[in-house]
C-alpha positions in Angstrom: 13.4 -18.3 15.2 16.7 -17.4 14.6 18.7 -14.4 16.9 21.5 -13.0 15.4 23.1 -9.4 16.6 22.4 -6.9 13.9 24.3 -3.5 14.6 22.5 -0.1 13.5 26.0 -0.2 11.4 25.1 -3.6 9.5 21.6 -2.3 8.0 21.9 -1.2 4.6 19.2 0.6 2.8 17.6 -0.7 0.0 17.8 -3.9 1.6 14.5 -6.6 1.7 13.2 -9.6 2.5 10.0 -11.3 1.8 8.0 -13.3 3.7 5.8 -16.5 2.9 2.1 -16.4 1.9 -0.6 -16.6 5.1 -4.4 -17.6 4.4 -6.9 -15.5 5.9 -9.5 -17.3 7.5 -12.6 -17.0 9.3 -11.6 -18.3 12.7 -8.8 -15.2 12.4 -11.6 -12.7 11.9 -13.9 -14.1 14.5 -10.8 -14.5 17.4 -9.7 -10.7 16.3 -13.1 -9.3 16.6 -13.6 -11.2 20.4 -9.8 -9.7 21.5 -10.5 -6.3 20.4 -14.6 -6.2 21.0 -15.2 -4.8 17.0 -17.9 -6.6 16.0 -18.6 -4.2 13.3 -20.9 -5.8 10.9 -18.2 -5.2 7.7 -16.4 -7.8 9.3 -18.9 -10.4 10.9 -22.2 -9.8 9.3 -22.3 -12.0 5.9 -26.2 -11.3 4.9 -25.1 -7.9 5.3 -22.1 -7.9 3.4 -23.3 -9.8 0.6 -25.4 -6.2 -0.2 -22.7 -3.9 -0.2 -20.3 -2.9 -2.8 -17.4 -5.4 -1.5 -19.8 -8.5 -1.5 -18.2 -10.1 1.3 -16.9 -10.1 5.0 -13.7 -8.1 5.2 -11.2 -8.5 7.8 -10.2 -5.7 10.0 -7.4 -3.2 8.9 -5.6 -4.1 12.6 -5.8 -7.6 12.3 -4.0 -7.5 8.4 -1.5 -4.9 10.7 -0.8 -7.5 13.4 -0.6 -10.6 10.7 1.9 -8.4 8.9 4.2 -7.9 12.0 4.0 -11.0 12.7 4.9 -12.6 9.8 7.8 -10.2 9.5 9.1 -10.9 13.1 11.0 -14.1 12.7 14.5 -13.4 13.7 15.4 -11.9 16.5 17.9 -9.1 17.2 19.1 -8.6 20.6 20.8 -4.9 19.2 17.1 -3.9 17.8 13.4 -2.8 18.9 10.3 -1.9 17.5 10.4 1.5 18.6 6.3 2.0 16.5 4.7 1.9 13.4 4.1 5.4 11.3 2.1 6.1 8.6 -0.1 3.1 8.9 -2.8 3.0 5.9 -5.6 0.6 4.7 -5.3 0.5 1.1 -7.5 -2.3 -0.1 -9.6 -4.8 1.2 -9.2 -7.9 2.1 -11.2 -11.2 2.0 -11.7 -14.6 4.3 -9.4 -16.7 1.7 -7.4 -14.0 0.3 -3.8 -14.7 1.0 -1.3 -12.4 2.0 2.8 -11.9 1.8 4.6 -9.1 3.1 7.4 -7.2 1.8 9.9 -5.3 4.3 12.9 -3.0 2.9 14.7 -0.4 4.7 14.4 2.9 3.4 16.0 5.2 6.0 18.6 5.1 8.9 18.9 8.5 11.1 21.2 8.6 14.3 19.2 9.4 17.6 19.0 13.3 18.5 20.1 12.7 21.7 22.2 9.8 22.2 23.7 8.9 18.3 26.7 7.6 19.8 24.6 4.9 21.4 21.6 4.0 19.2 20.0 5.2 15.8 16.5 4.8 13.9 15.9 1.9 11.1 12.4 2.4 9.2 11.6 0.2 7.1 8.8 0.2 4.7 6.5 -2.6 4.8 4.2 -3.7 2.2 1.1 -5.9 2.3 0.5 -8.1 -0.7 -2.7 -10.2 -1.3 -2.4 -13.2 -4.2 -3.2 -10.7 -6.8 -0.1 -8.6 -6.2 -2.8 -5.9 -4.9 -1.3 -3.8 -1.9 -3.6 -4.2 0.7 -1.7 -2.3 3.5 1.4 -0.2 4.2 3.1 1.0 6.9 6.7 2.0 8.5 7.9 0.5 11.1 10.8 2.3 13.2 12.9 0.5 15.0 15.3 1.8 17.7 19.0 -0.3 16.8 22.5 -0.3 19.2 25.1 0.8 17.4 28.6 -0.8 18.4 30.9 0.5 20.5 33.2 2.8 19.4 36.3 0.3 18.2 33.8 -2.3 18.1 34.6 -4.2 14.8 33.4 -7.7 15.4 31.1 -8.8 12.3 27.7 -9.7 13.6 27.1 -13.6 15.4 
């Protein structure tokens, strides 16, 4: 993991990065379904599955959400927080196997109501990708970024 300062003033939009590819596997479905106690049968029933219109075990919209995050989380910003996630949406489905990448690009910066001297809002859109280039998942995430001081003009560490 890498930390670097990142000022609400350094975020431009447009920006975005990409992660690398993750494999979903079984083991991730099963572990996901024992933390969060959905055992729905979409997800862990395969006899089941295999007569439905998908063919196959899917694994759950909020374990794709969390493998997104994650995968998206690698540096870390001292001046930032995940302040939520809005707009959250299921698009597709996906598989045990499928692989997924995530996209991440900033599509709006707003100063905060109340203090936007102190600290302002960065969403940023993020996209869920399986190997087909299907999108499988989106969301924006808000996060809550320091701004620098006023006559603060050191570039970022």
């Amino acid at each position: 993991m890498i930390t670097q300062d990142r000022w609400f003033e350094d975020y431009e939009v447009g920006e975005t990065r990409t992660t690398v590819g993750r494999t979903v596997t079984e083991a991730d479905i099963v572990l996901h379904a024992g933390q969060t106690g959905d055992f729905f049968p979409h997800h862990m029933d395969a006899e089941w599955m295999a007569t439905q219109p998908a063919g196959s075990r899917i694994a759950h919209g909020t374990l794709i959400l969390s493998m997104a995050v994650g995968m998206t989380a690698g540096d870390i910003n001292p001046q930032s927080m995940s302040y939520g996630y809005d707009r959250i949406r299921f698009i597709g489905p996906v598989f045990i196997g499928d692989t997924i990448t995530v996209t991440a690009e900033i599509t709006e910066k707003a100063p905060h109501r109340k203090r936007p001297d102190g600290v302002g809002y960065v969403h940023e859109l993020v996209t869920v990708r399986n190997q087909r280039g299907e999108t499988v998942l989106a969301l924006t995430h808000l996060y809550l970024v320091n701004r620098r001081a006023s006559g603060h003009t050191d570039a970022p560490k």
